[in-house]
N, C-alpha and C positions, 0 to 999 in steps of 0.2 A: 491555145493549149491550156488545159488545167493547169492549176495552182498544181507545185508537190504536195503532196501531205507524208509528214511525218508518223511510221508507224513501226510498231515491233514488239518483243514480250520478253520478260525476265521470268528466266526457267530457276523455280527456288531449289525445286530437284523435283527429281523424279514422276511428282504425280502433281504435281501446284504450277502453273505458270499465268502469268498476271501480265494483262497488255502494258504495252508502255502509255496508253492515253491511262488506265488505270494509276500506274506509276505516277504520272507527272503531275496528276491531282494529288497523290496521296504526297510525294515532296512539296507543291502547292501549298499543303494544309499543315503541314508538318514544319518543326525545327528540329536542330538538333541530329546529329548521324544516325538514329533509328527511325524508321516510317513504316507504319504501322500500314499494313494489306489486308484489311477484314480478315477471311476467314484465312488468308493463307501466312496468319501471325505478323512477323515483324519483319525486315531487311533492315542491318548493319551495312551501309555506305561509307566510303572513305570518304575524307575531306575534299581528294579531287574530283571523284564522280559524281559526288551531291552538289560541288559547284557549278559544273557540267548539266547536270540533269534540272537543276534552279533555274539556269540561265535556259536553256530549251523548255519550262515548264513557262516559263515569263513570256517568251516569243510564243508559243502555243495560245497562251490565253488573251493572245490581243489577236489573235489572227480569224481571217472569219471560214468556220466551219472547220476549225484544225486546222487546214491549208495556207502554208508559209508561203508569203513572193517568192518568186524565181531567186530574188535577188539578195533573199537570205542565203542563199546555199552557204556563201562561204563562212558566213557565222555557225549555222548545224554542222560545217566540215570541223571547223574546231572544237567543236561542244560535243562530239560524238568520237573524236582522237582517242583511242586505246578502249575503244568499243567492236561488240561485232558487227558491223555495218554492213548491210549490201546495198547500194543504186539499183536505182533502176535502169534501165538501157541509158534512155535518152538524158538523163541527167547524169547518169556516168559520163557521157562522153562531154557535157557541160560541163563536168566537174575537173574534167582531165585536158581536155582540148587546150592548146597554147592558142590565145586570142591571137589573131597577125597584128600587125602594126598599123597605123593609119599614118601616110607620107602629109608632112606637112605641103598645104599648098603652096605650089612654085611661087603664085600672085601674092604672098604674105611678104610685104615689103618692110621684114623685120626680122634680126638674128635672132630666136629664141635660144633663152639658156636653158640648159640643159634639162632643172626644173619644170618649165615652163614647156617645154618638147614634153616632160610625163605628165602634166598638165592638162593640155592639146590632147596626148591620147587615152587619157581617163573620160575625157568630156565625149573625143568620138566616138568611142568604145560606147559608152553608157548611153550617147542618145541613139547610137545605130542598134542598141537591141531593144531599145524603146521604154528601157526605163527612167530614164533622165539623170537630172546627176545637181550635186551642191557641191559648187567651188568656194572654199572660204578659207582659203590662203591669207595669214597673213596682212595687215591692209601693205601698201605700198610693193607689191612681191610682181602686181602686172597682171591682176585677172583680166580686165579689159583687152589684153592682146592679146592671152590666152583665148578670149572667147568669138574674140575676130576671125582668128586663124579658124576657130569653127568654124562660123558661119561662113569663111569662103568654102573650108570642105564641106559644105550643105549646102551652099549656096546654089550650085543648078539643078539639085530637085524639086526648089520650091521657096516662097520667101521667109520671110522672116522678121518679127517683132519685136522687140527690144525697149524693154521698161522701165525706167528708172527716175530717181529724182530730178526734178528743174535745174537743179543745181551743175548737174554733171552733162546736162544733153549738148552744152556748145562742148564739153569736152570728149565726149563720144563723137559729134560729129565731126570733130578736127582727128581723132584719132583714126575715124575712117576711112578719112581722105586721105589721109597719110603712111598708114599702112597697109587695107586693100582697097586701092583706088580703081580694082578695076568691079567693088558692089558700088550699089546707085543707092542712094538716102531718098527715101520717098518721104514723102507728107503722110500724114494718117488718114486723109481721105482720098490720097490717088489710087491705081488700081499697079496691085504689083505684084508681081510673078517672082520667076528664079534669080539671083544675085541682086533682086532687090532686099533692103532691109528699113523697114517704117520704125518711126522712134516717138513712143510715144511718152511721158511723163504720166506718175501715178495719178494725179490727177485728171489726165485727159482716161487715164484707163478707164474710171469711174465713169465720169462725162460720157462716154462715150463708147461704155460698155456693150449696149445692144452692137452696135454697129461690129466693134472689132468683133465678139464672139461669134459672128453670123460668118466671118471669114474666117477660110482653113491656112493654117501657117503651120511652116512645115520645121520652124525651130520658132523657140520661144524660151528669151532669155529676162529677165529678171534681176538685176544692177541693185547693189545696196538691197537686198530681198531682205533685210530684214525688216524692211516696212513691211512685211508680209505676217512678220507675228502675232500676231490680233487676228482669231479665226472667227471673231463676233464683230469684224467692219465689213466696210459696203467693198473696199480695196481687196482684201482675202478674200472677199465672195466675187468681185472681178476676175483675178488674176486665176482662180481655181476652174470660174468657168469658160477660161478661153478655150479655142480647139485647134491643139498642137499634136503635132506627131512626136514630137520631144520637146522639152520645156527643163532649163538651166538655172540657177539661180547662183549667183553672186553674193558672197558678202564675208566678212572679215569678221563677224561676229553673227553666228549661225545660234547662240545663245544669249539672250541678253539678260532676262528677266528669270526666269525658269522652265525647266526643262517641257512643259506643254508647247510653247516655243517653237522647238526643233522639230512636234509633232503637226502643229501648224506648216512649218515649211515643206515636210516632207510629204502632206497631203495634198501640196501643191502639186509637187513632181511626179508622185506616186502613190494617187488617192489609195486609202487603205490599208496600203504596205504596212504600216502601225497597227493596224485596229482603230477601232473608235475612238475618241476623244475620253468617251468616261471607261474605257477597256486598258487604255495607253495609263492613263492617273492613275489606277488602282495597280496594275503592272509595275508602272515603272516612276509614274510623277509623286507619289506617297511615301516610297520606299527611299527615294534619292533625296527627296525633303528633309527627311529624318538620319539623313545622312548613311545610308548604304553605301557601301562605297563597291561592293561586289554585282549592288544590282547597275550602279553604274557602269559598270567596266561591261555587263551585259550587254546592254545600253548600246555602248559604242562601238561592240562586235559587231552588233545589228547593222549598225549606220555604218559603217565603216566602208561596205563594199559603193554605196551610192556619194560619200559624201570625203572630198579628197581639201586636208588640213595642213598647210607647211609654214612653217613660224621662218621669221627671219633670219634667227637664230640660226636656223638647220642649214638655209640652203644659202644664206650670203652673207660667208664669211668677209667677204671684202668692204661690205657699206661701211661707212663711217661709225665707231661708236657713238652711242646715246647716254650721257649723265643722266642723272635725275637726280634731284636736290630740293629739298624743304626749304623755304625760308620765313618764319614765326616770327611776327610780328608783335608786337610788346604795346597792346593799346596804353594810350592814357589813362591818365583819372578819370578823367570827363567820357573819354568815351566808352570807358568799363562801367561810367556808371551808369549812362545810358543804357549800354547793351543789358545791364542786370535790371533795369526797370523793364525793359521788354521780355527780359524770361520770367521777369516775377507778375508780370500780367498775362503772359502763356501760361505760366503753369495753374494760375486764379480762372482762368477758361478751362483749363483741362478740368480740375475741380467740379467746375463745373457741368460741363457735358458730359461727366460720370455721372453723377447725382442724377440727369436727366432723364426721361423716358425714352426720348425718341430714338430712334432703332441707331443701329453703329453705324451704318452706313452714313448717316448725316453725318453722326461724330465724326467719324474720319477724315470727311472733307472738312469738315472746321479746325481739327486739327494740323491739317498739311497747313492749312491758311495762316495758320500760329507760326507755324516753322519757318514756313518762307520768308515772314516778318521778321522771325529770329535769321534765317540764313541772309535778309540784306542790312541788317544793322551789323553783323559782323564785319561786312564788307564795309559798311560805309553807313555813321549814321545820320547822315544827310539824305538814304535812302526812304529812313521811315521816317524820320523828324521834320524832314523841308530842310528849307536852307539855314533855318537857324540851329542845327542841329551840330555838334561838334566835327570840326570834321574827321575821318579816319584815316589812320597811320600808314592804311594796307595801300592807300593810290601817291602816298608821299615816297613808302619805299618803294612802288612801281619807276617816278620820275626819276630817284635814283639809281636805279639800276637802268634803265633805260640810257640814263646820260651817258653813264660811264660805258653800255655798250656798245654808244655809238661813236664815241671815243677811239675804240676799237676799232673799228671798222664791223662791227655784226650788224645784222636787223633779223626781226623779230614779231614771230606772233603773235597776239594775245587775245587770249581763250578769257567768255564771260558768259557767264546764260542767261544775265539780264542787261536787256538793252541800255538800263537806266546808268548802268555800270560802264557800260562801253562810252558812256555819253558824256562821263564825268572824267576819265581816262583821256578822252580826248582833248577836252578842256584844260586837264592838268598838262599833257602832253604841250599842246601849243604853245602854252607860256614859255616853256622852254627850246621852243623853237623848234620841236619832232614834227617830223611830217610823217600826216596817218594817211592811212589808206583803208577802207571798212566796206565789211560785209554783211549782211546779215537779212533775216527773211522777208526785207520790203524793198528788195532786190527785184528785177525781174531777170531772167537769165541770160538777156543780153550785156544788163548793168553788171551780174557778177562774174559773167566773162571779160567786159574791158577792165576791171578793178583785179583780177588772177592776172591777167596779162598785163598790167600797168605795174605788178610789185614785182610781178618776175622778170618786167624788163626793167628795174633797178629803178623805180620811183616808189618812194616813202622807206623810213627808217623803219615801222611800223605799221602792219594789218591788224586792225583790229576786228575780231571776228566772233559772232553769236556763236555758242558750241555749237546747236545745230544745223545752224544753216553754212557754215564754216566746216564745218568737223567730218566730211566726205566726199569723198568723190573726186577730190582738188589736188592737184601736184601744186605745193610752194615752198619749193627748195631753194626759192629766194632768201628763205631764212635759214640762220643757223641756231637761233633761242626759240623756244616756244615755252611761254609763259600763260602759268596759268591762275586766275585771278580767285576764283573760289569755286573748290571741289564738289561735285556731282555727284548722285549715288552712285551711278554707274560707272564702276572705274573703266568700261570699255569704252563707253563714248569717249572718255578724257583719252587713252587711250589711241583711237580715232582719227581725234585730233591730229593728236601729236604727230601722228605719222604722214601727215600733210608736207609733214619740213624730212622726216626720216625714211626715206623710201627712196626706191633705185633713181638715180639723177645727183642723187645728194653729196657730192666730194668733201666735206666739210664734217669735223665730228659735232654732234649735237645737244645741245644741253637743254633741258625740260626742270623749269621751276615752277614749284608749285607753292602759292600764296597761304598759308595762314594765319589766323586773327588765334593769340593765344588764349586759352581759357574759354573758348564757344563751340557753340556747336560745328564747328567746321573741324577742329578737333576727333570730336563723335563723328563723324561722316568718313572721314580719313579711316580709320578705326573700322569700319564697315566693310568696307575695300576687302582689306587682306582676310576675311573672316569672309568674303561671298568668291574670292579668287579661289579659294582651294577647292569648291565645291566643284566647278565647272572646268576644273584640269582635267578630273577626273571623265568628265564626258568627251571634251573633244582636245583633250592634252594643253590647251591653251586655255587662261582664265579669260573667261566672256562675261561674266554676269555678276548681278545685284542682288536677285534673290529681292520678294517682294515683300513690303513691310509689313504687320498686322496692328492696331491700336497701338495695344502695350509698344511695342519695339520704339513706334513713332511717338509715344510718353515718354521714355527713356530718353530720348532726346533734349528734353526741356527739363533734365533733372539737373 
């Protein structure tokens, strides 16, 4: 079927009437409640029709050839509310029609809450008309059962693929087994029909690209899809060009960076439905930069009918509460004086690489390389100095809070995103007799499966775990602290994390401490956070993202 296209015409009176494609350029080009019509003078618009007619002039100019998806309608339904609208037949009765219900399958060998039941029928709804669909519930809320329950009800039309980090595949495949035992786990190279489902890892996707895309799959799901943001990797050019009849995508942070992001993902699901990449930027990624906060809320109209968001907050009241607590660390003499000879030689670089010719892009990497120096003497300045370097305060007040909460009876996380950190943490740990338990990305994924199963059957006081390779996919509600050693831009990965120990299983309330070195840049970074969280409430009601840095911002750092 055709795309709809949106058309119609404002009658100024009696002998003037101007299309609405005219219209929606001239508010397009215009601010302000008067918009100026060549020759048929000016229109005075109220505050709500010109938001109205902005918001549909936005979706227009990313769309190709005037003609919105199917799957806007229910954004044009609002954007057109106390307008004279007529449908057309076949999209009247779209627009009016009650969807039926899709019966959870009998074979789902799992209570779904109630949630989770509208969940299941957002995903079946969306991929049985063939537009696919983004579940980014929440982390810990139970997409993964959510997405099983599909693929049984999809399951004997045909098979099915299912993508996701190394990290989480022994935990997909146990959750298969155990909730619908009656699909079959293929290998990526046997041959598989209906109620089978092949698991492949983003890497094997790449590897092994020609092959899967040469095979038809009749659902195609996508785990953690925010590897998917980057629409200039070899991974986004995989996963785009598989051949699905519907294609799913998972992830608790459908925003990470910026809003081009959400446009990447959604050309996974529904090439196009956006517009172009540089149609989308000028639309909607320029205007929300600069902090629009009306074109956002556009934005989220749009996405709204493909892309189903529920915070923990909303739907489970019952989990345990989660604390969160700062604790500021007071370096020494020696080690404040340390860390200021390292910012007074970052900022004698930056000096530098101003004064320089060579283009900003170099700069910029030499500048991160400055900061990272400056982000591991915060932590620790035994990181840049060697061992003769003073030691830092941040891994002495770890031991002690560690002692005392194993005293208690707790165990506990801890979050680091440099290895070198995990490694010195361990060391301090043992002296005092903590038994670790560690993760991180020189794991293979049968090692980081017996290491999640060796802590959540009650071995070590302590997991120690790289943000990334730690920070998804994993149930460890073995813990009830998650501690975190030094802050990351991205308050959602930290975020992430945390929700490893906060998420459905977890009986125990939860406390999240987050480590910093006073006076350094971990301070600035912290600081960051709440100034990139408000941007991105406004797109998909929940803070996702960091917002990326340019020179100056990353100068500002080492001041």
């Amino acid at each position: 079927d055709p795309q709809p296209q949106v058309v119609g015409e404002l009658r100024v009176d009696e002998d003037r009437v101007v299309s609405l494609r005219a219209l929606l350029d001239a508010v397009a080009s215009s601010e302000g409640r008067f918009v100026a019509l060549g020759d048929a003078g000016f229109v005075a618009l109220t505050d709500e029709v010109r938001g109205k007619l902005d918001a549909l002039a936005r979706a227009q100019s990313v769309a190709s050839k005037g003609r919105l998806g199917a799957a806007l309608l229910p954004a044009v339904d609002q954007w057109t509310t106390g307008l004279e609208v007529e449908w057309s037949g076949k999209l009247a009765k779209r627009r009016t029609e009650a969807l039926p219900d899709v019966e959870v399958p009998k074979t789902l060998r799992a209570d779904l809450r109630d949630y989770q039941r509208e969940g299941f029928q957002f995903l079946a709804r969306r991929t049985t008309d063939g537009t696919g669909a983004i579940l980014a519930d929440d982390m810990g809320l139970g997409k993964t059962v959510q997405a099983i329950a599909l693929l049984l009800e999809r399951g004997p039309q045909g098979p099915a693929l299912v993508v996701m980090p190394t990290s989480v595949q022994s935990n997909w495949r146990d959750e298969l087994g155990r909730f619908a035992p009656s699909l079959t786990v293929k290998d990526a190279d046997a041959e598989a029909g209906p109620n089978d489902v092949v698991l492949v890892s983003y890497g094997m996707l790449v590897a092994d690209e020609a092959a899967l895309a040469a095979r038809s799959w009749h659902t195609l799901v996508f785990d953690e899809a925010h590897a998917l943001k980057n629409p200039t990797t070899r991974r986004w050019a995989a996963a785009r060009g598989m051949n699905a009849d519907a294609t799913v995508l998972l992830t608790g942070t459908p925003v990470e960076n910026h809003v081009g992001e959400l446009h990447a993902l959604f050309d996974v699901i529904a090439p196009g439905l956006l517009g172009s990449r540089a149609a989308f930027q000028r639309a909607f990624g320029i205007p929300i930069a600069r902090g629009q906060r009306d074109v956002a809320a556009a934005l989220r109209q749009m996405v709204r009918p493909l892309l189903l968001r529920r915070t923990k907050a909303e739907v489970l009241g019952e989990l345990p509460p989660k604390t969160e607590m700062q604790r500021t660390i007071v370096p020494s003499t020696e080690e404040r004086a340390f860390y200021e000879a390292v910012r007074r030689r970052a900022q004698e670089r930056l000096v530098a690489l101003r004064s320089r010719e060579k283009g900003r892009g170099q700069a910029h990497i030499e500048i991160l390389s400055e900061i990272m120096r400056l982000r591991r003497a915060a932590i620790d300045p035994r990181l840049v100095g060697g061992p003769d370097a003073p030691p830092g305060g941040k891994l002495a007040m770890l031991v002690r809070l560690v002692s005392d909460l194993r005293a208690e009876g707790h165990r506990a996380l801890v979050f680091s995103q440099f290895l070198e950190v995990l490694d010195l943490a361990k060391e301090a740990l043992a002296l005092e007799g903590v038994v670790c338990r560690r993760l991180d990305g020189s794991l293979n994924a049968a090692e980081r499966a017996a290491e999640v199963e060796a802590f959540q059957g009650g071995s070590g006081d302590v997991f120690l775990l790289s943000l990334r390779a730690g920070g998804v996919g994993m149930n460890l509600t073995g813990a009830d602290y998650v501690i975190h050693l030094d802050p990351w831009w991205n308050p959602a990965v930290e975020d992430q994390a945390t929700d490893r120990a906060h998420r459905i299983g977890q009986e125990r309330p939860v406390t999240v401490v987050r480590m910093v070195t006073e006076g350094t840049i971990e301070e600035k970074v912290l600081a960051l956070h709440g100034e990139k969280r408000r941007l991105y409430a406004d797109l998909v009601g929940e803070a996702d993202g960091k917002g990326t840095l340019d020179f100056d911002q990353l100068a500002s750092l080492l001041a």
